[in-house]
DRENRONU-653969 format. One record per atom (N, C-alpha, C): x, y, z; residue in three letters. Coordinates in steps of 0.001 Angstrom, whole numbers, plus 500000, padded with zeros to 6 digits. Last residue first. Example, Ala and Ser with C-alpha at 12.3 -4.5 7.8 and 13.67 -1.06 7.14 Angstrom:
BEGIN
512850497750507080SER513670498940507140SER512900500030507870SER513190494310507800ALA512300495500507800ALA513200496700507800ALA
end
This chain:
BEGIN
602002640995502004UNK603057640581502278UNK603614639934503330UNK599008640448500534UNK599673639991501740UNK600933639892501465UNK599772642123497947UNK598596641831498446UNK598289641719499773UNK601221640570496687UNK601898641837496559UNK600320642802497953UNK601132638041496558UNK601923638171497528UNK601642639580498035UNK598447637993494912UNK598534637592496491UNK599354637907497280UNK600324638834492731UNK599545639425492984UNK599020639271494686UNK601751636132492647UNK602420637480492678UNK601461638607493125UNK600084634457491990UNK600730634486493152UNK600947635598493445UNK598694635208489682UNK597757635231490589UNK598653635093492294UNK601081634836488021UNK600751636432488252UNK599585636046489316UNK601253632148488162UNK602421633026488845UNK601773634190488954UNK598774631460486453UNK598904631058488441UNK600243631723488837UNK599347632392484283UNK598217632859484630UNK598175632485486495UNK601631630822483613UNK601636631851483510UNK600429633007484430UNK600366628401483138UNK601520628595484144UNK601661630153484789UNK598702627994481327UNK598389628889481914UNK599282628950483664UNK601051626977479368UNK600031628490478696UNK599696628720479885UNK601743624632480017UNK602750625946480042UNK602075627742479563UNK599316622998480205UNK600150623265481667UNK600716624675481484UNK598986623587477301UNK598126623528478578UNK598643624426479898UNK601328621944476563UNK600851623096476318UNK600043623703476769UNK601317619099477583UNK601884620479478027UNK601558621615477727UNK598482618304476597UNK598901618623477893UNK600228619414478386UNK599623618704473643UNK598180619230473758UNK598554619317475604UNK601492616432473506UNK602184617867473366UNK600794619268473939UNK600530614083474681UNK601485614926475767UNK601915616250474909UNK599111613862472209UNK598092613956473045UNK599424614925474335UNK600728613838469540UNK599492614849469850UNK599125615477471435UNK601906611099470262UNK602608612369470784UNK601675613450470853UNK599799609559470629UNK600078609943471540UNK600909610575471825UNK599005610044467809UNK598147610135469011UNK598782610352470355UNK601312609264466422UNK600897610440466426UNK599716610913467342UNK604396607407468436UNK603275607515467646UNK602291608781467700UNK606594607514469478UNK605188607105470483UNK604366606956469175UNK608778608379468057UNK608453606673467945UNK607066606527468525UNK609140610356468569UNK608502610463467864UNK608118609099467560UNK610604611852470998UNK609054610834471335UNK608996610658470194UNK612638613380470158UNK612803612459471108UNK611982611630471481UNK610812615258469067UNK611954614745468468UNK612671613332469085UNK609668616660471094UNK608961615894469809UNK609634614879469301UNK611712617547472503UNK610364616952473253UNK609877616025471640UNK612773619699471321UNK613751618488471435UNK612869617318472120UNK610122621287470951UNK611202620559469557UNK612276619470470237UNK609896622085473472UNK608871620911472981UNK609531620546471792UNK612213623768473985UNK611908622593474713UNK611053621041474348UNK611629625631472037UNK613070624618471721UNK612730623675472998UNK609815626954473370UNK609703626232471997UNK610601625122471450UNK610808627982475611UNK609562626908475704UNK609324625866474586UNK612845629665474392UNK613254628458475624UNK612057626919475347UNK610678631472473781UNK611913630805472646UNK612288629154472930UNK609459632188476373UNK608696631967475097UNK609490630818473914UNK611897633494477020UNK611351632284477789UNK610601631416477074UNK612560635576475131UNK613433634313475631UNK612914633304476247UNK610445636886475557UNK610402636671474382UNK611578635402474734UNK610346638177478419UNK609528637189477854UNK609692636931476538UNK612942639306478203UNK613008637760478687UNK611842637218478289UNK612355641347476321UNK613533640351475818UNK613417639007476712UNK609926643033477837UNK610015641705476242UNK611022640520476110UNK609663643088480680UNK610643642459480339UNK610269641686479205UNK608148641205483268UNK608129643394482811UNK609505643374481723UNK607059639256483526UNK608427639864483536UNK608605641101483906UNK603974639252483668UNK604701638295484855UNK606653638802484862UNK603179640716481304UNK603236640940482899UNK603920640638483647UNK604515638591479607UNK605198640147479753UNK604809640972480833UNK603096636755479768UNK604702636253480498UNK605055637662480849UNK600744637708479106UNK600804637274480467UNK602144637077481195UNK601398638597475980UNK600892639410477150UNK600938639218478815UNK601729635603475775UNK602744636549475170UNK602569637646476513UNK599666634559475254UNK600335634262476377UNK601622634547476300UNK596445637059475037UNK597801636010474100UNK598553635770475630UNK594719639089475220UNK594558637653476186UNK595577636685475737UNK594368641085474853UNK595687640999475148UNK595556639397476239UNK593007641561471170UNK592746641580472645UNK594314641356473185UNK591311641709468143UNK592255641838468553UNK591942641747470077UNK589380639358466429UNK589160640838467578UNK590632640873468116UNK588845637447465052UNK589701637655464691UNK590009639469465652UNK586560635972466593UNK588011635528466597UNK589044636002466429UNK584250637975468046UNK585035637328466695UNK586299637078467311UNK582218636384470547UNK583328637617470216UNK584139636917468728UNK581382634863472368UNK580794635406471238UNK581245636368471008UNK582897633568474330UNK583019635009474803UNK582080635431473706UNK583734631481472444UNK583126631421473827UNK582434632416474522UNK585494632785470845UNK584303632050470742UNK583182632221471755UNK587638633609472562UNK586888634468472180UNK585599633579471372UNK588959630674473041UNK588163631534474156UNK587365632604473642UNK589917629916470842UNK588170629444471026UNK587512630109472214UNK591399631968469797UNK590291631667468614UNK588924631093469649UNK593420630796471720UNK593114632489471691UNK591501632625471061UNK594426628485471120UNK593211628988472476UNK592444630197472659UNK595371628784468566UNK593705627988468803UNK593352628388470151UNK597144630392468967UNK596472631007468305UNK594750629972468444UNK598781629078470827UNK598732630282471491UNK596981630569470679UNK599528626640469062UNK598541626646470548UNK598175627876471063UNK601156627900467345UNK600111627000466940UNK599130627207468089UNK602935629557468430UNK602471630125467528UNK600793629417467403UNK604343627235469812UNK603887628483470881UNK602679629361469621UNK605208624817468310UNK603915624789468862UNK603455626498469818UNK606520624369465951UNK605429625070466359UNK604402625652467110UNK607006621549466359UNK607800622511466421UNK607195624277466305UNK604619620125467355UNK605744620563468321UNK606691622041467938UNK604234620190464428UNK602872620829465981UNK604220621434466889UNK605415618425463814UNK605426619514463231UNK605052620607464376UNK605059615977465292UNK606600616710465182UNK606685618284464650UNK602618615468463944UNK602479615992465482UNK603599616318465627UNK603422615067461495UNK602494615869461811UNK602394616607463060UNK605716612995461841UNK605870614268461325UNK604883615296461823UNK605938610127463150UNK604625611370463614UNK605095612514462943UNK609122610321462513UNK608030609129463165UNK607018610765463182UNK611356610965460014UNK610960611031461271UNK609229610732461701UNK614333609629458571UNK612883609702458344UNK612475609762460106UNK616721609692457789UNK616801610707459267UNK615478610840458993UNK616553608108455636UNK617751607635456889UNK617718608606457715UNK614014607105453750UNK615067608027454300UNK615560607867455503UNK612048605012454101UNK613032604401454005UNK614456605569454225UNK609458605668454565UNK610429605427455722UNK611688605151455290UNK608296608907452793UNK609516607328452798UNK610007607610454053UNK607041610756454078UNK606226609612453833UNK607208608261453470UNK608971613149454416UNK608838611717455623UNK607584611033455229UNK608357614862452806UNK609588614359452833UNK610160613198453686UNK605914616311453907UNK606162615178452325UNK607095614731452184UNK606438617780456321UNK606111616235456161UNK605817615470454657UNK608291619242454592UNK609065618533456078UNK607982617517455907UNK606902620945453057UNK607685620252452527UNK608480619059453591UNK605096621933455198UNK604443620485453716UNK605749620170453486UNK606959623667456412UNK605960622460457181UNK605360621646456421UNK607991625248454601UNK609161624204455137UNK607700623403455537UNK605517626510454361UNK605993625716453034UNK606607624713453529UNK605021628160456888UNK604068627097456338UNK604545626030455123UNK607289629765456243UNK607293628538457603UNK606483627236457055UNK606059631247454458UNK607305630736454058UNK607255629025455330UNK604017632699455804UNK603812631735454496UNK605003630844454599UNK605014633794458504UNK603996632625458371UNK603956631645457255UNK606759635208457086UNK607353634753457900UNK606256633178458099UNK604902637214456019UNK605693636698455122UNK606468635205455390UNK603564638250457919UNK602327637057457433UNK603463636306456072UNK605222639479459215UNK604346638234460141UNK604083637616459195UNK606215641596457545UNK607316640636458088UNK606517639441458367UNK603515643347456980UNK604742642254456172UNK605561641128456260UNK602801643818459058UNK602304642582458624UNK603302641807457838UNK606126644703461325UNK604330644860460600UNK604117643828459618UNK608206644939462602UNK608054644119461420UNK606871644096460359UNK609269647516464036UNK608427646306464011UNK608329646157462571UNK612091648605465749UNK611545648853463941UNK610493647582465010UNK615146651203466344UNK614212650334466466UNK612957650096465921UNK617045653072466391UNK616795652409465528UNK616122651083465194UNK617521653932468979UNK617316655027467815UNK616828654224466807UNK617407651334470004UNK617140652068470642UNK616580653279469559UNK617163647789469579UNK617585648719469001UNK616834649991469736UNK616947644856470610UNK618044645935471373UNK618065647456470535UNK614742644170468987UNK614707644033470791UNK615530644741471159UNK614950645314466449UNK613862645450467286UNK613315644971468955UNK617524644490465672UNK616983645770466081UNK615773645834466818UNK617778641815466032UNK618410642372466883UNK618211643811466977UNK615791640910464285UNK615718640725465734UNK616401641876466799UNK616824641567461655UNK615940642272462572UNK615739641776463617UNK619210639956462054UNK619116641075461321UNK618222642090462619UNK617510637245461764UNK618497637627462989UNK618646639138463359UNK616264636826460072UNK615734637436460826UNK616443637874461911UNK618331636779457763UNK617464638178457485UNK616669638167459015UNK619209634287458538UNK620004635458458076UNK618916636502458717UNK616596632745458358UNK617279632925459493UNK618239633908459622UNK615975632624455513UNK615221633069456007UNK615635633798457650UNK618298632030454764UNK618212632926454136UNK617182633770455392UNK618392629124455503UNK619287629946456333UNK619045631362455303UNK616065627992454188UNK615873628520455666UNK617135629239456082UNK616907628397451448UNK615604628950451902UNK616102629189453789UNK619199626211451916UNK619619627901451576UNK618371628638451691UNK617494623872452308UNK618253624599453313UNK618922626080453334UNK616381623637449835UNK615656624379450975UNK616215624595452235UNK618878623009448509UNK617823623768448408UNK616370624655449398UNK619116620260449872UNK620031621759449865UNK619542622942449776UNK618268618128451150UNK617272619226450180UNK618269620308450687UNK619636615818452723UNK620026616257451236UNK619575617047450494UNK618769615162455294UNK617855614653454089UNK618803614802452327UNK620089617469456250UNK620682615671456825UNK619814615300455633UNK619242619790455458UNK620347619434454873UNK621109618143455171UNK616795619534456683UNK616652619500455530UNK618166619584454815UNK617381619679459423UNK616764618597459259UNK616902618527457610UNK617963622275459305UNK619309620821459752UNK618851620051458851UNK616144623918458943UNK617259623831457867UNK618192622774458653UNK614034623087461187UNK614020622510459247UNK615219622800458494UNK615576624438463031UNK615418623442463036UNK615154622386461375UNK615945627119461677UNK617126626542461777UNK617152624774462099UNK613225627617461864UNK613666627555460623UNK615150627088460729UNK612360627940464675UNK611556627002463566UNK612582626891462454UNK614101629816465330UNK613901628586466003UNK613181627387464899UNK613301632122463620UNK614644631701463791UNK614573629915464274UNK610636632455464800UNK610584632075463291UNK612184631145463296UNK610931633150466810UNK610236631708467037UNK610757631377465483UNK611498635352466978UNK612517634773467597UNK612045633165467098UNK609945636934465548UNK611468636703464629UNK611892635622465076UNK607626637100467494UNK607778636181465738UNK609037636165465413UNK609314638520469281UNK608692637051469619UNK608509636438467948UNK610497640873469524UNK611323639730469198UNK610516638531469211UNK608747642645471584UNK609783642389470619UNK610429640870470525UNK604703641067470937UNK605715641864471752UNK607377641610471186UNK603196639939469044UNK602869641607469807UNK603931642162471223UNK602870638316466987UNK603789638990466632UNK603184640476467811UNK601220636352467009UNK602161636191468332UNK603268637389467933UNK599737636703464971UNK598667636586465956UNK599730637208467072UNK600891635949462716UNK600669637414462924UNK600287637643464193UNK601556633021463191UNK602602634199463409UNK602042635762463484UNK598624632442462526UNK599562632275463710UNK600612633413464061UNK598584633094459458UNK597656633707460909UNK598551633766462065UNK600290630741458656UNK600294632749458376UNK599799633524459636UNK598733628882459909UNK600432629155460149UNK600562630433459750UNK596526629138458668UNK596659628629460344UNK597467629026460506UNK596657628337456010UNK596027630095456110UNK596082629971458419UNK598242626286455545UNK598592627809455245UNK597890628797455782UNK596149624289456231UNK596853624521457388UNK597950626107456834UNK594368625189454821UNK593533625602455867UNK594937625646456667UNK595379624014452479UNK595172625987452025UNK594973625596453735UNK595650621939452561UNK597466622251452498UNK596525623819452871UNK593030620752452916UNK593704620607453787UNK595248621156453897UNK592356621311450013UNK591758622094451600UNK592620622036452215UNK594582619738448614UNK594388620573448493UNK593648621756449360UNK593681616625450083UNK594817617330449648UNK594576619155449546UNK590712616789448902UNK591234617007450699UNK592754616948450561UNK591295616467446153UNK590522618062446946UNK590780617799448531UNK593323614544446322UNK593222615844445462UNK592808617163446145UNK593388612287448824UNK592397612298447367UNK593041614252447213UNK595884610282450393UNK594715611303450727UNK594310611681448710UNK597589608034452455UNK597221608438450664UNK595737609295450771UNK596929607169454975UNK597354607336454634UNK597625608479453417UNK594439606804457757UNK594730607294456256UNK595934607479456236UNK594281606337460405UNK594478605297459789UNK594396605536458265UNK593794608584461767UNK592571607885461527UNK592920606846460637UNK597273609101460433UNK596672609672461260UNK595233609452461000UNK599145608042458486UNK598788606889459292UNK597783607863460194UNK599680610746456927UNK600782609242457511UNK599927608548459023UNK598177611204455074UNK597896612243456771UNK598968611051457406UNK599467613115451830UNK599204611474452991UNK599009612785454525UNK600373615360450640UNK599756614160449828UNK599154612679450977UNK600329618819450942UNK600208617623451687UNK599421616436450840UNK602140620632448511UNK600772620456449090UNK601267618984449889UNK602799622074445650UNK603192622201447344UNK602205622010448078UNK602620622714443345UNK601997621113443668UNK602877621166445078UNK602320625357442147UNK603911624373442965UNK603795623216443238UNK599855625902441432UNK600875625929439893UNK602124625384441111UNK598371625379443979UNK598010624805442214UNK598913625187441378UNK600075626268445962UNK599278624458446042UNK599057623933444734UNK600675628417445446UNK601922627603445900UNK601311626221445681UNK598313629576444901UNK599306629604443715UNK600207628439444152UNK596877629111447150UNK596368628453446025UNK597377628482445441UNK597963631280448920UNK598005630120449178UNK597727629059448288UNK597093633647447678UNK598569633292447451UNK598520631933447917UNK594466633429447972UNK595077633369446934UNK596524633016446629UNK594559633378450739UNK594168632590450238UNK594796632597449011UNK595222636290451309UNK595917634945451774UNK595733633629451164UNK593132637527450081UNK594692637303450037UNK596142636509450397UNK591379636952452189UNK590619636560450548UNK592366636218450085UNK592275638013454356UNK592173636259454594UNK591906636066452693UNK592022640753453996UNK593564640003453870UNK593329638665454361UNK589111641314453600UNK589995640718452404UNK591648640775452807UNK589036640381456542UNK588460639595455126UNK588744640121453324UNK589676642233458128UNK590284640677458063UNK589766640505456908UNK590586645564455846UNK589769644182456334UNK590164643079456559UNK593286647340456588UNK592463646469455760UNK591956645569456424UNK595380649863456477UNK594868649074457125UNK593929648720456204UNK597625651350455057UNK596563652079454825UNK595308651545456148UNK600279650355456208UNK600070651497455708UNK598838652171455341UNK600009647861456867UNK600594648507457378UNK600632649813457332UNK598347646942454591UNK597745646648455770UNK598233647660456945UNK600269646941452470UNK598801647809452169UNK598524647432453535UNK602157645123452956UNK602475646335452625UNK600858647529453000UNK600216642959453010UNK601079643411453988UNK601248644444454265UNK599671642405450446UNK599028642398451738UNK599146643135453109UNK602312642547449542UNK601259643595449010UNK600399643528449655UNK603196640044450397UNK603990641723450336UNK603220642138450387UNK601636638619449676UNK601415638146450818UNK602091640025450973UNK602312638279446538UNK600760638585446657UNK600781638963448319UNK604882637139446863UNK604565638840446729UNK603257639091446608UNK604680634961447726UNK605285635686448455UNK604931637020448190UNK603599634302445163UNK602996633992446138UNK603139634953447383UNK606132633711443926UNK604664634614443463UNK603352634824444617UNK607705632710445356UNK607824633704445057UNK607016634616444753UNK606628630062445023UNK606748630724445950UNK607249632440446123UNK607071629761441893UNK605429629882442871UNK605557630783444360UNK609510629360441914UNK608998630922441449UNK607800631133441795UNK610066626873443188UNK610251628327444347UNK610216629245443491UNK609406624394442025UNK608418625199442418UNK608579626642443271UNK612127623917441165UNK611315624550440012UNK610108625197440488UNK614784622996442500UNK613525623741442655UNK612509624617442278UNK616998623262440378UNK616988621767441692UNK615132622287442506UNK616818625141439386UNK616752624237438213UNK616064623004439286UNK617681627136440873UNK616388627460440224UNK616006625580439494UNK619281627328443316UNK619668626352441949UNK618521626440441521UNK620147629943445532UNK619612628778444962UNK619403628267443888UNK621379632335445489UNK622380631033446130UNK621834630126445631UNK620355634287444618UNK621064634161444691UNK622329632928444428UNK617806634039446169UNK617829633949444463UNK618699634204443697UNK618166634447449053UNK618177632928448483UNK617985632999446587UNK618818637155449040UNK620416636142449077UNK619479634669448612UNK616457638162448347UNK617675638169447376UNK618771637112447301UNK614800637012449986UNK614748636231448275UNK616058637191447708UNK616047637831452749UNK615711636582452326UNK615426636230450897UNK615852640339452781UNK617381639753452398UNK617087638647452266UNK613744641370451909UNK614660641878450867UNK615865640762451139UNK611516640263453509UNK611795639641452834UNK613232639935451341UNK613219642286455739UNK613432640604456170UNK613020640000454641UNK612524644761455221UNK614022644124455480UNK613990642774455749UNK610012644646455567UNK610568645316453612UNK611771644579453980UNK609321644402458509UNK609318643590456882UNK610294643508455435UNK609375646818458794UNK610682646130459116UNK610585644963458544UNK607484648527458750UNK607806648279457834UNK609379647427457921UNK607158651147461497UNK606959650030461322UNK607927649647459771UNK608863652853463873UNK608487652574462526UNK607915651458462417UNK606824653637467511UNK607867652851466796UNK607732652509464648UNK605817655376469761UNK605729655659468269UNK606842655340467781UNK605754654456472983UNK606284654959471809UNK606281654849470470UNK604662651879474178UNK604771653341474768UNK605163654684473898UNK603565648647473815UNK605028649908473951UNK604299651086474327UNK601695646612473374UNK603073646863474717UNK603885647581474647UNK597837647607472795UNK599793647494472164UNK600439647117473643UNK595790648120473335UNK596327646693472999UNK597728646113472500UNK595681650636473903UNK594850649772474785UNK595232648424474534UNK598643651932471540UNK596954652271471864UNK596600650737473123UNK600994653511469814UNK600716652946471328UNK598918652865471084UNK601237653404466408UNK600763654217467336UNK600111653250468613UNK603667652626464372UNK602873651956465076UNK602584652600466135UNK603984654997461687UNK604733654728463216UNK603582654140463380UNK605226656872458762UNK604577655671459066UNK605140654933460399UNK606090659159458437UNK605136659301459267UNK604523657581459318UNK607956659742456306UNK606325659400456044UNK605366659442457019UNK610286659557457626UNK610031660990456931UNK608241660267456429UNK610240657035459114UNK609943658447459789UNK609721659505458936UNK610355655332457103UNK608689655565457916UNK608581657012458637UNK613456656362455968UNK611740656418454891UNK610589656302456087UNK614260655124458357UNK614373656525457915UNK613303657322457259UNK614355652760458642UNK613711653532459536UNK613334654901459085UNK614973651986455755UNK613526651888455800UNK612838652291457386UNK617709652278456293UNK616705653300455647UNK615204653330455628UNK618210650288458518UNK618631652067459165UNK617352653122457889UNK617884647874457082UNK616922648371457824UNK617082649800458268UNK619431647231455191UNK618111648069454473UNK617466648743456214UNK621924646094456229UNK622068647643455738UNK620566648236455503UNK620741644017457221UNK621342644973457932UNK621693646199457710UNK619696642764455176UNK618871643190456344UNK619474644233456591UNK622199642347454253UNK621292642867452904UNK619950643434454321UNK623505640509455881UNK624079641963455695UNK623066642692454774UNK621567638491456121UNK622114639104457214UNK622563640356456902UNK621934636990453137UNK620354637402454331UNK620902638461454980UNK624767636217453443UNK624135637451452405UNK622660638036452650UNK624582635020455515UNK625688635964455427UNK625005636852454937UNK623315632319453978UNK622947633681455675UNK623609634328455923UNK624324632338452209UNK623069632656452206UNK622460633158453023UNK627315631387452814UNK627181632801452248UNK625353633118451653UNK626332628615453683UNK627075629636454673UNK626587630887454214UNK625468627759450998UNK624269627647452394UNK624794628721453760UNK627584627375449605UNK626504628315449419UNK625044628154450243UNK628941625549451291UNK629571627199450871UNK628622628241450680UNK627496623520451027UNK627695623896452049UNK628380625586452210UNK628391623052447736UNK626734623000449035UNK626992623992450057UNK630023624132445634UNK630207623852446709UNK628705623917448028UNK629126625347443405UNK629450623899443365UNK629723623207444375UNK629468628136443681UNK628345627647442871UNK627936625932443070UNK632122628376444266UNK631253628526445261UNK629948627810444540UNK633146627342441794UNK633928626624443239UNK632640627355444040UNK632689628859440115UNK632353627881440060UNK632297627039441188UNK633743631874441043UNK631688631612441023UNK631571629891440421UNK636065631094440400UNK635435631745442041UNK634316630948441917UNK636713630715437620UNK636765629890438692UNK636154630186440272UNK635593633718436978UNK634745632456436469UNK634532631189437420UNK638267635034437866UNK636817634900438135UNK635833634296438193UNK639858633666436024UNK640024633445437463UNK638713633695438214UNK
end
C-alpha cells in the first residue's frame, strides 16, 4: 500500500510540484528558530554600522534555511534522470555555500569571493552545458561560437549573483524579488512542460517565503539571510535565466516568447538596473564598484517610507509591473523592448530621489 502512495505521487506532476513547496516551506520553517539559536549562542549578529538599516544586532545565517529547504525538498521531488545537469548545480551550489558561509562568518575579499563565484559558475557551464547558445536575433546573431557562449553565460552568472547580493540591504527585498522572479519562471516553465524545473522554482519559492516572513515580521525571531542566502538565490535565478532563454530559441514552442533577453531584463529588472547604476555612479566618483554605500534605490524608497515592509512592497509592486510590461511588449522586438525597459527604469529609480527632494522642501516651507 505504501509502495502505491510513493507511486501515485512520484507519477503525478503537478502533485509533486505542490508537495515541493510545501516541503521547501516547512523544512525552512522549522530550521530557521535553530539556526537563530546556534548565531546567538556563537555570537554570530549583523552589527548596525554607517551603511546598515537596522539598529539592532540581528542573526545572520538565514541562508543555511533557504538552501536546506530548497535542495532537500527539490532532491526529493525531482527526477534526477529528466535532469542530469542539476548535480552540477548542486556542485556548484555548494562551492557558492562555502562562500557564503565563510563570508558571513569570518568576512572575505571581493576578490576571492568573485575567484568563487567564478568557479562555481564554470562547473554549471563546463560539466552542465548550462549555458547561452544564440543572442536570438540581438546585432543580428543568432547561433553564437563556444568561447562567447561560454564568457558570455560566466559574465551574465557572475551579474545576477552580484545583483542580488547588492539589493539584499533592507527586509525582505532579495527574498521578495527572488519569490517574484521565480514563481514567474515556474509558470512559464510548467506551460513549456520542464516539470523539472518547475519543482526547482517552487522549492526555491517554498523556502523563501519561509524566510521572508521572518525576517520582515519576525520580532524574537528575526534573521538576515547573509551571503549565503544572496549569492545562493543569485546563482540559482541565474540558471532559470539560461535555461528560460534556451528554451525560446524554438519558435515553434506554443508559449515561445518574443525578446527573451530583454523579457529576461524585465523580469529582473530592480536587481539588474539597481546594480549597473550603482557600479557606474561609483565609477564616476573613482571609487570601486564593489565599495559598499547607501546610494541603492532600496535606501531612497526606505527614506522616502520609513518603512522596510512598504519599501520592500513597492520595490516588489515595481517588479511585477515591468514583468507584466515585458510580457505584454514582447512582439516589439529586443531593441525596442530594451530601449522602454532602460527609460522606465530611469524614470522609476530616480522617482524616488524628486519625492524626498519634495518632501524635504515641504518639511522646509511649510
Amino acid at each position: 500500500m505504501f509502495n502505491e502512495y510513493l507511486d501515485f505521487i512520484f507519477n503525478n506532476q503537478n502533485l509533486r510540484i505542490i508537495l515541493s513547496f510545501f516541503g521547501a516551506l516547512i523544512i525552512s520553517i522549522i530550521a530557521i528558530p535553530t539556526i537563530i539559536d546556534v548565531a546567538r549562542a556563537r555570537r554570530l549578529f549583523d552589527t548596525p554600522n554607517s551603511r546598515t538599516s537596522h539598529v539592532d544586532k540581528i542573526p545572520t545565517l538565514g541562508g543555511l534555511s533557504i538552501f536546506a529547504g530548497f535542495f532537500i525538498s527539490s532532491l526529493i521531488f525531482i527526477n534526477i534522470k529528466l535532469i542530469p545537469d542539476f548535480q552540477y548545480v548542486i556542485a556548484g551550489s555548494l562551492m557558492i555555500f562555502f562562500i557564503g558561509l565563510k563570508d558571513d562568518i569570518l568576512a572575505i575579499s571581493p576578490l576571492k569571493k568573485l575567484i568563487g563565484q567564478i568557479v562555481a559558475a564554470i562547473i554549471v557551464i563546463e560539466f552542465g552545458n548550462i549555458r547561452f547558445t544564440s543572442l536570438h536575433g540581438f546585432l543580428g546573431i543568432y547561433e553564437i561560437d563556444y568561447l562567447t557562449s561560454v564568457l558570455l553565460t560566466l559574465f551574465v552568472l557572475i551579474v545576477i549573483i552580484n545583483s542580488f547580493n547588492l539589493i539584499d540591504g533592507i527586509d525582505g527585498l532579495a527574498s521578495g524579488i527572488g519569490i517574484v522572479s521565480s514563481v514567474t519562471f515556474g509558470i512559464w516553465f510548467y506551460l513549456v512542460g520542464e516539470y523539472q524545473l518547475t519543482i526547482m522554482a517552487a522549492s526555491l519559492v517554498g523556502a523563501l517565503i519561509a524566510f521572508f516572513v521572518f525576517n520582515v515580521f519576525g520580532r524574537k525571531n528575526k534573521i538576515f539571510m547573509g551571503d549565503i542566502g544572496s549569492l545562493l538565490l543569485g546563482f540559482i535565478t541565474a540558471i532559470f535565466i539560461v535555461k528560460f532563454n534556451e528554451l525560446n530559441i524554438d519558435p515553434g514552442n506554443p508559449y515561445f516568447v518574443h525578446s527573451s533577453p530583454a523579457v529576461s531584463i524585465g523580469i529582473l529588472i530592480v536587481p539588474l538596473f539597481d546594480t549597473l547604476r550603482v557600479f557606474i555612479n561609483r565609477l564616476i566618483k573613482k571609487k570601486s564598484p564593489f565599495k559598499a554605500d547607501r546610494g541603492h534605490v532600496h535606501h531612497r524608497v526606505l527614506k522616502l517610507t520609513n518603512s522596510h515592509f512598504k519599501a520592500t512592497l513597492i520595490l516588489m509592486l515595481v517588479n511585477i509591473g515591468f514583468i507584466v510590461l515585458v510580457f505584454l511588449l514582447q512582439n516589439m522586438g529586443i531593441y525596442k523592448l530594451t530601449l522602454i525597459i532602460l527609460i522606465l527604469a530611469i524614470v522609476f529609480t530616480y522617482l524616488p530621489v524628486l519625492l524626498l527632494r519634495m518632501k524635504k522642501k515641504n518639511s522646509v516651507h511649510p
